[in-house]
VEXDREN-2710 file (C-alpha; in Angstrom, 1 decimal):
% VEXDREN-2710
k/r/px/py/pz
1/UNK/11.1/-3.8/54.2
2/UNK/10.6/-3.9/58.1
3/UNK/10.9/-0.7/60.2
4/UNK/11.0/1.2/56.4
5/UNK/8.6/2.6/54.4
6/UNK/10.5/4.1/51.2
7/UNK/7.7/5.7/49.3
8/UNK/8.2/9.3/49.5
9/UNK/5.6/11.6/47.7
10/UNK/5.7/15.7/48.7
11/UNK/2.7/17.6/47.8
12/UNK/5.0/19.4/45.0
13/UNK/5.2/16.9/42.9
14/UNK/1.6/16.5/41.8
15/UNK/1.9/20.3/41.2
16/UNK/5.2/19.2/39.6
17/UNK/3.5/17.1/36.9
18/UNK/1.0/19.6/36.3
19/UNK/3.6/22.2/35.2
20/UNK/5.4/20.0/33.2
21/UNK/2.5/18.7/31.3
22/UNK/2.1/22.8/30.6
23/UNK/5.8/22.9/29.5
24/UNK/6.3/20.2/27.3
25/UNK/4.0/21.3/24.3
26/UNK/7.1/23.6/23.6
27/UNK/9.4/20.4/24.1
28/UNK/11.4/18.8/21.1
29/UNK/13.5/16.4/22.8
30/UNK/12.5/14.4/26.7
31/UNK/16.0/13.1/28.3
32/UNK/15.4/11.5/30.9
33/UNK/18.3/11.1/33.8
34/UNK/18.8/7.9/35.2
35/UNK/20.9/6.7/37.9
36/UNK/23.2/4.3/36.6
37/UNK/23.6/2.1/40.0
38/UNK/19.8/1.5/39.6
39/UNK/18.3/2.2/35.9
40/UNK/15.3/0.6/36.7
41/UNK/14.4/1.6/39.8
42/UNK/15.4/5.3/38.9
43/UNK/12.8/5.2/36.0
44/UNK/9.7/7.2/37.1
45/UNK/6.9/5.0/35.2
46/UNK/4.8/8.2/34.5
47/UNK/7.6/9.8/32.3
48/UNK/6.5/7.3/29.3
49/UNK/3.2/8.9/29.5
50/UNK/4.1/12.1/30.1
51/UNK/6.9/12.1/27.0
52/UNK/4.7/10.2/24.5
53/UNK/5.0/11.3/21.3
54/UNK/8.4/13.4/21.7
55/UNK/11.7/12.4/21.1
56/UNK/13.4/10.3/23.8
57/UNK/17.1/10.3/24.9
58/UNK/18.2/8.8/28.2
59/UNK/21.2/9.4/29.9
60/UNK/22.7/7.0/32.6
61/UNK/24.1/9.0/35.1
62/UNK/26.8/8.6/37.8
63/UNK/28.6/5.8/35.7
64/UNK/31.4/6.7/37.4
65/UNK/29.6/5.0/41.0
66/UNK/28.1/2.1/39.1
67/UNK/29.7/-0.9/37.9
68/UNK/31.3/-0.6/34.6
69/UNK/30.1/-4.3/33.0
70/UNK/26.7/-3.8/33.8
71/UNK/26.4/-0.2/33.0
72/UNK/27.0/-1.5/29.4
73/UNK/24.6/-3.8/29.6
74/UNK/21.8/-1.3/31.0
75/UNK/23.0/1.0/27.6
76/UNK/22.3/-2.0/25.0
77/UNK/18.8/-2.7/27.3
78/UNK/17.6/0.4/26.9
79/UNK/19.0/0.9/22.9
80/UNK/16.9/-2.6/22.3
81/UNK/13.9/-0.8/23.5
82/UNK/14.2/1.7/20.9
83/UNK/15.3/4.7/23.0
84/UNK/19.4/6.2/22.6
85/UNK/21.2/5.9/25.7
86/UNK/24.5/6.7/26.8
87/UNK/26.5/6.2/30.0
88/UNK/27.7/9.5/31.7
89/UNK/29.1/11.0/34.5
90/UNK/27.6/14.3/35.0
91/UNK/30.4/16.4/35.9
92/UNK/32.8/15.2/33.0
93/UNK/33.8/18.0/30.7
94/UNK/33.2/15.9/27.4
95/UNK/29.6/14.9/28.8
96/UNK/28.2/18.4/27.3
97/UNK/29.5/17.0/23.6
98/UNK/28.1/13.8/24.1
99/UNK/24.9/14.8/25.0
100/UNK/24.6/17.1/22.5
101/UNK/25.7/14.9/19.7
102/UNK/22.9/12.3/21.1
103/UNK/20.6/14.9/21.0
104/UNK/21.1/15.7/17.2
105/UNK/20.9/12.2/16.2
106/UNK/17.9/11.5/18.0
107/UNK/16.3/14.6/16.6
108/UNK/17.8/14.3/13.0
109/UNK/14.9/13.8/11.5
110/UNK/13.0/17.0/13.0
111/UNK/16.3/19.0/12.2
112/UNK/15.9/17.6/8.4
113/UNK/12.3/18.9/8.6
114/UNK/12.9/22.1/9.4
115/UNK/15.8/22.3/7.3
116/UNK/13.7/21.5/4.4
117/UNK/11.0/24.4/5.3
118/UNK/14.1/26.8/5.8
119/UNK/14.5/26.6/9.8
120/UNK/18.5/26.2/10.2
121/UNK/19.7/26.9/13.2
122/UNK/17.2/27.0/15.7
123/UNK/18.0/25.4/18.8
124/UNK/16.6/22.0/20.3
125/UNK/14.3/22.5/23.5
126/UNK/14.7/19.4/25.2
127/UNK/12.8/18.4/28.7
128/UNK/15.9/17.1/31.2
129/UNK/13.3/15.1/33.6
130/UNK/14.1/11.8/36.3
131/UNK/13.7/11.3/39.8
132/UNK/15.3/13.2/42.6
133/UNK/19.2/13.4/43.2
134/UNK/19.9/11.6/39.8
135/UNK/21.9/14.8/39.1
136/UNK/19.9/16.3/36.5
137/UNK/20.9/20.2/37.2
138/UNK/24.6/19.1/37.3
139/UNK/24.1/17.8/34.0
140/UNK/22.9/21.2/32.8
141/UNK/25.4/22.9/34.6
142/UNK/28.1/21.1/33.1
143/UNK/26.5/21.7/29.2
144/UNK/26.3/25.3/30.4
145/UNK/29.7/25.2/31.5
146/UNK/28.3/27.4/34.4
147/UNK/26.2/27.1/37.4
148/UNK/22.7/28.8/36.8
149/UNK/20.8/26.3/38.3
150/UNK/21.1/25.2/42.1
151/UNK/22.4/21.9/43.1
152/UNK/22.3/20.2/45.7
153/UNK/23.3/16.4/47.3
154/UNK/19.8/15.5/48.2
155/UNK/16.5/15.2/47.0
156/UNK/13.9/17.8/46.1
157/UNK/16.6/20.8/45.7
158/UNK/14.7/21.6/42.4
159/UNK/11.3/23.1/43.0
160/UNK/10.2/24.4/39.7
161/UNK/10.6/24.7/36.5
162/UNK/13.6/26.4/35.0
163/UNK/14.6/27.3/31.3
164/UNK/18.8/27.6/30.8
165/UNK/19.8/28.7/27.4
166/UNK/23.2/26.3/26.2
167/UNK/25.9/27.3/23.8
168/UNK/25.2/23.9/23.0
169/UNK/22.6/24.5/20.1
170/UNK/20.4/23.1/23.3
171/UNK/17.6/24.8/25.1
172/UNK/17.2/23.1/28.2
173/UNK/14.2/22.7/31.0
174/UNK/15.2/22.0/34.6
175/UNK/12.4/20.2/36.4
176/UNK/12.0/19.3/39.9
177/UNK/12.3/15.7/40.5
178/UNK/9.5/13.4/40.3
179/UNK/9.0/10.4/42.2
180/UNK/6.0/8.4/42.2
181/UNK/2.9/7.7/45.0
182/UNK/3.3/4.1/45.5
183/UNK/6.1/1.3/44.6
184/UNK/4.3/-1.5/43.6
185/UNK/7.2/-3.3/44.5
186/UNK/8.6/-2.5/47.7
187/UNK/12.6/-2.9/46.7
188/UNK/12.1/-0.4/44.1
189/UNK/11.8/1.7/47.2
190/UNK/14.2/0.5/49.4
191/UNK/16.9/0.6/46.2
192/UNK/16.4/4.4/45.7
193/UNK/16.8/5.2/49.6
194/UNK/20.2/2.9/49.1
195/UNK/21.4/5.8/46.5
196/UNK/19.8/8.4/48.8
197/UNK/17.0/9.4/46.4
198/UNK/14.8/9.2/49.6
199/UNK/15.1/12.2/52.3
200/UNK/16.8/10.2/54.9
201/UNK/15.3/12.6/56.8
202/UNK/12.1/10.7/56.5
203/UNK/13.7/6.9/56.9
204/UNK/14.7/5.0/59.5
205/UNK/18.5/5.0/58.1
206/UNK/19.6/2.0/61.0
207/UNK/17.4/-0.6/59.9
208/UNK/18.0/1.0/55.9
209/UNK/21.8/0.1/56.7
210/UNK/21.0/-3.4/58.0
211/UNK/19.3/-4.6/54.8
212/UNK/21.8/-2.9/52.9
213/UNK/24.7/-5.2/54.5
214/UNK/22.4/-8.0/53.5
215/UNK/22.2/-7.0/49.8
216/UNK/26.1/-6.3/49.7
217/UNK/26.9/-9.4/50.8
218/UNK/24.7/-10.5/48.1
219/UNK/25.4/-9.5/45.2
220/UNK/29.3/-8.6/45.9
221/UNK/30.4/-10.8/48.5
222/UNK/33.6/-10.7/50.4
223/UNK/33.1/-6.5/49.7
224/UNK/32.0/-5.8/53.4
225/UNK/35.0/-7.9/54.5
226/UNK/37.9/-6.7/52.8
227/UNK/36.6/-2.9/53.3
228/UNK/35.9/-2.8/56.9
229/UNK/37.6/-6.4/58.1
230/UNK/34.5/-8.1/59.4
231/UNK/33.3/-11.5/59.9
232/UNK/30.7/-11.1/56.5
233/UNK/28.8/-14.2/58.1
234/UNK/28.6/-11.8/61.0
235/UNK/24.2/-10.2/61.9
236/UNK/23.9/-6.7/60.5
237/UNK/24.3/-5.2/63.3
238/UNK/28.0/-6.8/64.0
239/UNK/28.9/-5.8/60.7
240/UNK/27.9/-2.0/61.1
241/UNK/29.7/-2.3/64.5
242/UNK/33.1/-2.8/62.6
243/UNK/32.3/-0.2/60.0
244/UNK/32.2/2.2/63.4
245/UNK/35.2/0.3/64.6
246/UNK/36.9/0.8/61.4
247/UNK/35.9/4.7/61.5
248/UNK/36.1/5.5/64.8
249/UNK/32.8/6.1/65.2
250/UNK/32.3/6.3/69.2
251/UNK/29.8/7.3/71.8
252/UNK/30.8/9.1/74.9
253/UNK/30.7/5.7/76.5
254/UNK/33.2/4.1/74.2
255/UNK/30.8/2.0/72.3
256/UNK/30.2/2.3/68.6
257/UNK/27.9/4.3/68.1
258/UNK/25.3/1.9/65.7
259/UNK/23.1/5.1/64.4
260/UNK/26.3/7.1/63.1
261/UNK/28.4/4.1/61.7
262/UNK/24.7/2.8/59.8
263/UNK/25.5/6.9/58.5
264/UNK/28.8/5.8/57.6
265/UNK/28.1/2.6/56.0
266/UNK/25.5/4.2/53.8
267/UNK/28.1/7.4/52.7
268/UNK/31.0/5.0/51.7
269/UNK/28.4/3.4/49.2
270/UNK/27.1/6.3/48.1
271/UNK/30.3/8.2/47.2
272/UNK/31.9/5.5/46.0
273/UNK/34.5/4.6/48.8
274/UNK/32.6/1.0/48.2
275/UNK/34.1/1.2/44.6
276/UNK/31.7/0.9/41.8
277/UNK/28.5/-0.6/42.6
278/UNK/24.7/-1.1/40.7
279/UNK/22.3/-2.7/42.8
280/UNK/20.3/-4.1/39.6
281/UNK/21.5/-6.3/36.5
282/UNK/19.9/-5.6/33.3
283/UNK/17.4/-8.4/32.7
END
């Protein structure tokens, strides 16, 4: 993508890795958060490796953002490649139930075992691991029913590795999120700084909001139009001109002011004011 480049690797997370690799010889159970408006860009490749041999669970988070139809076929994707998955939205109260009822029928079979060696009881340790800002802590706040762990609405707010105790029959494991050095393929990238799983800190969010408007128009045409009354024919530019228009978004001069309403353009998708959007189809 011109002007961009999305791949965003700290120093931390190699540590990151390291300390998980430590951390999941006491694991039971890996579930892996994913973003529901982009499943398979929100899949860090090295989680497969690093989860080999445990028990695998993945949750689709933020269903509430993502487009209902195709959520359901991202669920019956990942189920056909063996792994449970369910559709969530982090901060629903019945999400603790339905992870932990998941949880116990992915791990039946360990739960028998140590049933049958007369282990009843003990809880499940399970790794909750994914990318940045897929809302992994919420998720264990909400099972928690309290706020141990901090939060935040941006990547990289989780830094290390953090053991919260459930009333859930769950013990869970926090981890920072992990992206990966290079996107082979360079939409992967531009996808996750679309959902703000880049720092936009370290983007060029302008030009990120031009190509957005291009995919929009894409895959949900007549969206731009009947949100922010534009001309969807209209160059990039003219269309984040009306989203400024639309919002008020001025510079002392009077003119829209292009950096802020690219800002704007970007937050209405992100929170949903766009109504529910994926930016990938299950294949």
């Amino acid at each position: 993508m011109a002007g961009n480049d999305y791949g965003w690797y700290p120093g931390h997370m190699a540590k990151s890795i390291r300390a998980i690799r430590e951390e999941l010889k006491l694991v039971d159970l890996c579930i892996e958060v994913l973003d529901a408006r982009v499943p398979l860009s929100s899949r860090n490749p090295d989680i497969d490796e690093l989860a080999n041999g445990k028990f695998r669970l993945i949750v689709l988070n933020k269903s509430d953002l993502a487009d209902e139809k195709k959520t359901l076929h991202w669920v019956e994707y990942f189920k056909n490649m063996g792994v449970e998955t369910l559709s969530v939205c982090s901060r629903d109260r019945k999400t603790s139930d339905d992870v932990k009822k998941a949880a116990l029928k992915v791990c039946a079979e360990k739960i028998e075992r140590d049933r049958k060696r007369g282990i009843v009881g003990r809880p499940l340790r399970a790794m909750v691991c994914g990318i940045p800002n897929v809302g992994k802590s919420t998720l264990i706040n909400t099972i928690t029913k309290k706020a141990p762990t901090k939060t935040g609405n941006k990547p990289g707010v989780t830094r290390s590795n953090q053991w919260v105790k459930t009333s859930a029959g769950l013990d869970l494991l926090d981890t920072p999120g992990l992206l990966w050095p290079k996107y082979e393929d360079k939409s992967v990238g531009f996808r996750l700084a679309v959902i703000g799983s880049v720092n936009d800190q370290v983007i060029n969010t302008t030009q990120l909001a031009f190509e957005t408007v291009d995919l929009l128009r894409e895959i949900y045409p007549g969206l731009l139009s009947s949100k922010y009354e534009c001309d969807e024919s209209a160059k990039p530019e003219d269309i984040i001109k009306s989203v400024g228009s639309k919002n008020g978004i001025l510079s002392k001069g009077g003119d829209v002011d292009i950096d802020r309403s690219s800002d704007q353009l970007l937050l209405d998708l992100r929170s949903g004011r766009l109504g529910r959007i994926s930016l990938e189809d299950a294949i």
